[in-house]
C-alpha positions as CSV (number, residue, x, y, z in Angstrom):
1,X,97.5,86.0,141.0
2,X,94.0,85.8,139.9
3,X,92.2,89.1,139.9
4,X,88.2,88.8,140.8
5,X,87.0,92.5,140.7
6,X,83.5,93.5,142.4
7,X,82.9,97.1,141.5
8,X,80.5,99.7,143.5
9,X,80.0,102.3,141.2
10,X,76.8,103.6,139.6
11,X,74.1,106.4,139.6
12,X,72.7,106.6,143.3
13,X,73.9,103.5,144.2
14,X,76.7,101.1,144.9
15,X,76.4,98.1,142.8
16,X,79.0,95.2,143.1
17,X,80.1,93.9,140.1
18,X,82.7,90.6,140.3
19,X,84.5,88.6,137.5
20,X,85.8,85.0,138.3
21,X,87.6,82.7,136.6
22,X,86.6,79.1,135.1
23,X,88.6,76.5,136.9
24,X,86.7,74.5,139.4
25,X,88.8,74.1,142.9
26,X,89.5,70.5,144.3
27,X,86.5,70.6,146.6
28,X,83.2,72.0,145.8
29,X,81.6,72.7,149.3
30,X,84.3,74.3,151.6
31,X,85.5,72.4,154.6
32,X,85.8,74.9,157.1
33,X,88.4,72.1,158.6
34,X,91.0,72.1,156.0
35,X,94.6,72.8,157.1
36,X,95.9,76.0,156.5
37,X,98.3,74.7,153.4
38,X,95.0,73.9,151.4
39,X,93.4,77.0,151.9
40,X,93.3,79.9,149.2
41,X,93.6,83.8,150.6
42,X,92.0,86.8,150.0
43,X,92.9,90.3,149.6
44,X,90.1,93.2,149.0
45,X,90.4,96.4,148.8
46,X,88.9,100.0,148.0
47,X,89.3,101.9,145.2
48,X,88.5,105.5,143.9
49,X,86.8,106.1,140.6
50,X,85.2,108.9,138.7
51,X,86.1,113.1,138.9
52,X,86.9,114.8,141.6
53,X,84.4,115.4,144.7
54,X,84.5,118.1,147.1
55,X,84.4,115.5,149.9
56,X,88.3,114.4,150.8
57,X,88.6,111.5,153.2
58,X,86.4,108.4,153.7
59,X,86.2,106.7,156.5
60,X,84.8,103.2,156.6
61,X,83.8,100.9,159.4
62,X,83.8,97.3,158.0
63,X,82.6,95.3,160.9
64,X,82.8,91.6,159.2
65,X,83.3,90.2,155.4
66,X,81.9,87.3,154.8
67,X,81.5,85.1,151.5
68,X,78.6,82.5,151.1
69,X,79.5,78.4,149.9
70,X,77.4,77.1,147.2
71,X,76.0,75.4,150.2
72,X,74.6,78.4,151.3
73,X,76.7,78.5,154.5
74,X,78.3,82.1,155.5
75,X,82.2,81.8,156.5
76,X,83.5,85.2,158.2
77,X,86.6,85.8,156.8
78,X,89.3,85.9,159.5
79,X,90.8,89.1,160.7
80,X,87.8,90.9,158.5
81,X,87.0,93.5,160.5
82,X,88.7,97.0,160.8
83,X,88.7,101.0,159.9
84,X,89.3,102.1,156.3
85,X,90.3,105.1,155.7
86,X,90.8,106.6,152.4
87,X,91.3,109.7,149.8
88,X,88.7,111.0,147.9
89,X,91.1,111.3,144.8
90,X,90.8,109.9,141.6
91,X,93.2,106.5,142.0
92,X,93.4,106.6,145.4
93,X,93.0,102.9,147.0
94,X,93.0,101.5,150.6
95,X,93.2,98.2,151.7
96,X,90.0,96.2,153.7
97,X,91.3,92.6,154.1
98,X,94.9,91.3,153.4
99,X,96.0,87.8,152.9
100,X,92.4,86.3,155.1
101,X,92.3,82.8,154.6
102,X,89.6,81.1,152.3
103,X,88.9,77.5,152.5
104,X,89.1,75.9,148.6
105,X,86.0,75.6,147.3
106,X,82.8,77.0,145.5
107,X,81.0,80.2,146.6
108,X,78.1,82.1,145.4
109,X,78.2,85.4,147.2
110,X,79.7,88.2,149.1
111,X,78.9,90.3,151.9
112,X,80.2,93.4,154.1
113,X,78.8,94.4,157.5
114,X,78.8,98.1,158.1
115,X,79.6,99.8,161.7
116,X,77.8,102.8,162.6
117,X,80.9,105.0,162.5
118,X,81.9,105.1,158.8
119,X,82.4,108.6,158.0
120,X,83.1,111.5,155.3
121,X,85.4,114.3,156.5
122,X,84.5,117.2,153.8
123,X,87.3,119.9,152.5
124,X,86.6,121.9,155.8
125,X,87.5,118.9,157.7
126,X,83.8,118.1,159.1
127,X,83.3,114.6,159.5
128,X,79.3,113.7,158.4
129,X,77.9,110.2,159.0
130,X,77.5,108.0,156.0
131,X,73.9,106.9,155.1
132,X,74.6,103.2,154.3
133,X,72.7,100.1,155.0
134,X,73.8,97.2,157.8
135,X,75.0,94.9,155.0
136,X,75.9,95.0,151.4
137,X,75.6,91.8,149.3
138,X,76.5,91.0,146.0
139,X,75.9,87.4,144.1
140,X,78.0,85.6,142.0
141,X,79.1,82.2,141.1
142,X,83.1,81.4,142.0
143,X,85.6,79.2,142.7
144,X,88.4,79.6,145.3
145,X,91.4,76.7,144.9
146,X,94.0,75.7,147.2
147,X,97.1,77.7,147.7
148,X,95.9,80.4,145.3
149,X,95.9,83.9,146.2
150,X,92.7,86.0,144.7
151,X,92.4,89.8,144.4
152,X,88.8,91.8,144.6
153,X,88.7,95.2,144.3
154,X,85.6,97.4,145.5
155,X,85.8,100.2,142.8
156,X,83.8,103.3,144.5
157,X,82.5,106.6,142.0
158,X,82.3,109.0,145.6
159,X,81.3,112.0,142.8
160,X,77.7,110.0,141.8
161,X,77.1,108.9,145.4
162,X,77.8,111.4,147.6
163,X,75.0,113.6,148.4
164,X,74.2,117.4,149.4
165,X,75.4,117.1,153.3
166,X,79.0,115.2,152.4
167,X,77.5,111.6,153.2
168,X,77.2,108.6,150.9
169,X,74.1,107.5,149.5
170,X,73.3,103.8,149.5
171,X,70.8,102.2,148.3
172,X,69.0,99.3,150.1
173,X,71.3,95.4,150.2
174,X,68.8,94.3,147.9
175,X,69.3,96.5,145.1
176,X,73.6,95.8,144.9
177,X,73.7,93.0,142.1
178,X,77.1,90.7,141.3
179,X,77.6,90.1,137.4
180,X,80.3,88.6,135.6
181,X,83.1,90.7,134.5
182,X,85.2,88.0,133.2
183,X,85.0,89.7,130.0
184,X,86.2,93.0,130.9
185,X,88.4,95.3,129.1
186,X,90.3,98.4,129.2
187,X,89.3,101.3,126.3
188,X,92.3,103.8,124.7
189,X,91.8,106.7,123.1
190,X,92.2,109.9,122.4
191,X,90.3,113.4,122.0
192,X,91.4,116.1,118.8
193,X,89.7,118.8,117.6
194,X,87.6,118.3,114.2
195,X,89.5,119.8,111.2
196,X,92.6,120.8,112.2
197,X,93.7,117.5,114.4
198,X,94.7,119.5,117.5
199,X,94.6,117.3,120.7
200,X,92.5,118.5,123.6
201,X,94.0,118.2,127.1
202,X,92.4,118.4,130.2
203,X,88.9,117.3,129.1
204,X,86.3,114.8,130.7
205,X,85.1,111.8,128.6
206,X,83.2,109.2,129.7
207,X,81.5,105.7,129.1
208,X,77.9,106.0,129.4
209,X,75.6,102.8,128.4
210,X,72.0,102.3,128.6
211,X,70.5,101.9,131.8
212,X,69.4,98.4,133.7
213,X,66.5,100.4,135.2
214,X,64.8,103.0,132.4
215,X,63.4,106.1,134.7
216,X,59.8,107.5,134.0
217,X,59.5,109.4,130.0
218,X,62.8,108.0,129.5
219,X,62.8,105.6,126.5
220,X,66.8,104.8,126.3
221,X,68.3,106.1,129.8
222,X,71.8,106.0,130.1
223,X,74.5,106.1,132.5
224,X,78.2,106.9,133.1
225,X,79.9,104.0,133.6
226,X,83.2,105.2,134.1
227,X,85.2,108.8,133.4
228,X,88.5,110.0,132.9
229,X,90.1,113.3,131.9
230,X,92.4,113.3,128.7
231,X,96.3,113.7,129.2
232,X,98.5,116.4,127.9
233,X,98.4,114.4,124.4
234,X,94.9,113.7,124.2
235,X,95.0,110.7,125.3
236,X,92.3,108.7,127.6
237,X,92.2,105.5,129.3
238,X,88.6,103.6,130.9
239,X,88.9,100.7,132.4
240,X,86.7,97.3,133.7
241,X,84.4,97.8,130.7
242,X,82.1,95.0,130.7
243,X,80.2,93.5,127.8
244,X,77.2,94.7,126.8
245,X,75.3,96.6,123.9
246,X,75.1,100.2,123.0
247,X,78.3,101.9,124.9
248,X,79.9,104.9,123.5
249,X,82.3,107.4,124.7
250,X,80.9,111.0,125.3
251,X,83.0,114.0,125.5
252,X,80.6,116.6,127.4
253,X,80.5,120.1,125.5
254,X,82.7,123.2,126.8
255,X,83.0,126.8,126.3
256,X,85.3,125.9,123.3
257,X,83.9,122.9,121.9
258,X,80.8,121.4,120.9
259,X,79.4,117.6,122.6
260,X,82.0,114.8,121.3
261,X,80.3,111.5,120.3
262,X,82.4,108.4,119.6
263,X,80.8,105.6,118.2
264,X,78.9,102.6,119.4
265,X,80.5,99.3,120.8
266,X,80.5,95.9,122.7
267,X,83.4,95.6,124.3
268,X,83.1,91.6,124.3
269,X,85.5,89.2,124.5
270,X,88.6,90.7,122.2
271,X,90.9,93.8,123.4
272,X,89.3,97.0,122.1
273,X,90.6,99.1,119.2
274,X,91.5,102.9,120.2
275,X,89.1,105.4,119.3
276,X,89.8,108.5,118.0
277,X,87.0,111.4,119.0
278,X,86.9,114.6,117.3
279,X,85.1,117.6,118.9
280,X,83.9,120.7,116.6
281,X,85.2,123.7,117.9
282,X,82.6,126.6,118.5
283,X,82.5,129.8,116.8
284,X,82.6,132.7,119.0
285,X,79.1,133.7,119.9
286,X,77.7,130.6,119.2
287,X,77.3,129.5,123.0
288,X,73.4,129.7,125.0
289,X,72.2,129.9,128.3
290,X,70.0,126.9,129.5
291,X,67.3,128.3,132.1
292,X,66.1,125.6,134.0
293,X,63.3,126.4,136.1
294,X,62.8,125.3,139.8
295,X,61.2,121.1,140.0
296,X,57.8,120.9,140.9
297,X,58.7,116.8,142.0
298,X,61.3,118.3,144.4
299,X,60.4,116.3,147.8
300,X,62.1,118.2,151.0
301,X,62.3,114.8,153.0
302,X,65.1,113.4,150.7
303,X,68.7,113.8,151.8
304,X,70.2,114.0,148.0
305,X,69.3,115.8,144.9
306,X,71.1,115.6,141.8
307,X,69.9,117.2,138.1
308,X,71.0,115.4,135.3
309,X,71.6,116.9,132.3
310,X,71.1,115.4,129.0
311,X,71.6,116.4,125.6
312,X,70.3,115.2,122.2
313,X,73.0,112.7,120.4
314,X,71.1,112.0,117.3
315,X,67.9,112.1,115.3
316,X,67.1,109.0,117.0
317,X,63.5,109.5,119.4
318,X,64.8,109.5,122.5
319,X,68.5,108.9,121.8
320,X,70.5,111.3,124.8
321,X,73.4,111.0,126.6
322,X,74.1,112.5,130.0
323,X,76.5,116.1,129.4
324,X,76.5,117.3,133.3
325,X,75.7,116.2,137.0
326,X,74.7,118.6,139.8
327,X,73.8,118.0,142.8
328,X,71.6,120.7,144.3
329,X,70.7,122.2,147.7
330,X,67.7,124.2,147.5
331,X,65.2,123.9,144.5
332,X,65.5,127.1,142.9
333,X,65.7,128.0,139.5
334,X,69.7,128.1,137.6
335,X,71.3,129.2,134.4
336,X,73.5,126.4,133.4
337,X,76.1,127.2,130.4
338,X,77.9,128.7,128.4
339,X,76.8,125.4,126.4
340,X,76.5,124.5,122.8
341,X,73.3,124.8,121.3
342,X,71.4,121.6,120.9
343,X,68.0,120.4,122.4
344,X,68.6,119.7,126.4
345,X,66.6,118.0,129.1
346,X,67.2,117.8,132.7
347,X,66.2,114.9,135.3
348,X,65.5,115.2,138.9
349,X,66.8,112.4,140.9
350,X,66.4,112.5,144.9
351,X,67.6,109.1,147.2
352,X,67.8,108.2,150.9
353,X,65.9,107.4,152.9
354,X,63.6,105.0,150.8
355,X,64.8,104.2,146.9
356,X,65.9,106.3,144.7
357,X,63.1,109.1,142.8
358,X,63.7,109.6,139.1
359,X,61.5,112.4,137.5
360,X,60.6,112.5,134.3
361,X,62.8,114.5,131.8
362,X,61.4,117.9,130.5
363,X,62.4,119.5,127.6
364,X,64.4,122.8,127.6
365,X,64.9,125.3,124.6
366,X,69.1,126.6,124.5
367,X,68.3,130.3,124.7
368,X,71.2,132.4,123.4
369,X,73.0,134.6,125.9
370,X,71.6,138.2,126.2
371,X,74.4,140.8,124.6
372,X,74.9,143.8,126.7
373,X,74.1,146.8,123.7
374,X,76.6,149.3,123.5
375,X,76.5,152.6,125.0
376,X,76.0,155.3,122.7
377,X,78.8,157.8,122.3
């Protein structure tokens, strides 16, 4: 079975991402009159990405799927429409549309129509309305042939797009893109500490890249593409990595080790070779406080409000990668840490309703923890 995957991940926003092979179908506009035996089928489904969220069930009113011909003609796919209702976990999947037939031919896009019921139930087990748009659409170039059976996948990072009140934060149809993921690959690995070779379990790494759309003062922005947390040896695995310039895996900073860089790479065409990342451990005492003081860009009228914390990867001008993600409920001022030292700088964003705000990143000094002086005897 042919795989074509259409991922919704991202910062703030579901984009759909969709990889297709090359072979050209034996008609080119789709005859919604073929008989059944020359039709392909279809099966898409849902599927959970990124750490753990505090929300634990999704619920998803799909009202229609429909894909577009090269023609530009929209063809609902039959037996479309129904609930989804899935787990919040890491790897947790559900099904949206199984077997639906697709006439052979060449398509160009994708879309889903949205009920008004989809839902979040949150750890408590309140249920909170989803802020999503009527339609998502996604465009990309594909070709269905007869009698074959094609997979999609919507892969969904719930941590980066849920917001403050437990619902989902979507950006508007126009802003979900379709790109080519025909040369996607998986990347191994695995985290040890520097110098004495030790492998670190239970720590987050991720893929961050540089960003499509650079934010205000930010001169390379990045983004986590995907993340994973290392097994009891070490090891990691990130998957659906497409090309592109400038990825690297980042191994945020702890209470026992310092940031882990690995180094830069394009995953392109060829199976990836698995890294190796090595994180310094920290002396004791060598950990700060970072004060971050409340936002002045902080607009009430947004539903969601997330800080993004960056952290200098090199002597390279404006060379950061993204070390933590928090989404906030009141604009007040925090202590974030125990972290390494290193120069810091925090981003607000705020989404829904209206596009997404980025503020501009300010600069914050690593201030060492204040030590408690010892009573005199």
């Amino acid at each position: 079975m042919r795989k074509l995957y259409f991922v919704l991940p991202a910062l703030l926003a579901l984009s759909v991402v969709g990889c297709h092979g090359s072979s050209k179908g034996d008609d080119h506009e789709p005859s919604l009159t073929q008989i059944p035996e020359e039709k392909a089928h279809l099966n898409l489904s849902l599927h959970r990405e990124g750490p753990a969220t505090d929300a634990r069930i999704l619920r998803l009113q799909v009202a229609q799927v429909e894909v577009q011909t090269k023609g530009g003609r929209w063809i609902p796919l039959a037996a479309s429409a129904r609930r989804v209702e899935m787990s919040l976990l890491p790897g947790a999947s559900a099904p949206i549309v199984e077997g639906a037939e697709l006439p052979s031919g060449d398509y160009r896009a994708l879309r889903l129509k949205l009920g008004p019921d989809s839902t979040v139930v949150l750890a408590n087990q309140e249920e909170r309305t989803l802020q999503a748009p009527d339609t998502l659409q996604g465009d990309l170039v594909w070709t269905a042939q007869k009698r074959e059976h094609l997979g999609m996948a919507l892969l969904l990072d719930a941590h980066q797009a849920l917001g403050r009140d437990g619902s989902l934060a979507i950006l508007a149809p126009a802003e979900v893109t379709l790109r080519d993921l025909r040369t996607a690959r998986t990347l191994r690995g695995v985290l040890k500490e520097a110098g004495s070779g030790k492998v670190l379990a239970g720590r987050q790494v991720t893929v961050q890249a540089p960003s499509r759309n650079g934010g205000p003062g930010q001169e390379k922005p990045m983004t986590i593409l995907r993340t994973g947390t290392t097994d009891k040896d070490g090891a990691f695995q990130l998957d659906l990595l497409p090309s592109g310039v400038g990825y690297r895996v980042v191994a945020p900073p702890s209470a026992t080790h310092d940031l882990a860089l690995g180094p830069s790479f394009d995953p392109g065409k060829e199976d990836l070779l698995p890294q190796t990342v090595e994180a310094a451990p920290l002396p004791k005492g060598d950990l700060r406080t970072l004060e971050v003081p409340a936002r002045p860009e902080w607009d009430g009228t947004r539903k969601s409000h997330m800080l993004l914390v960056e952290r200098r990867a090199d002597a390279a001008p404006g060379n950061y990668v993204i070390v933590e993600t928090l989404r906030r409920e009141r604009n007040e001022a925090l202590a974030l840490g125990p972290l390494a030292k290193g120069e810091y700088r925090v981003r607000l964003l705020q989404w829904g309703p209206g596009p997404v705000k980025i503020g501009k990143p300010e600069v914050l000094q690593a201030v060492k923890t204040v030590e408690v002086a010892a009573t005199p005897k």
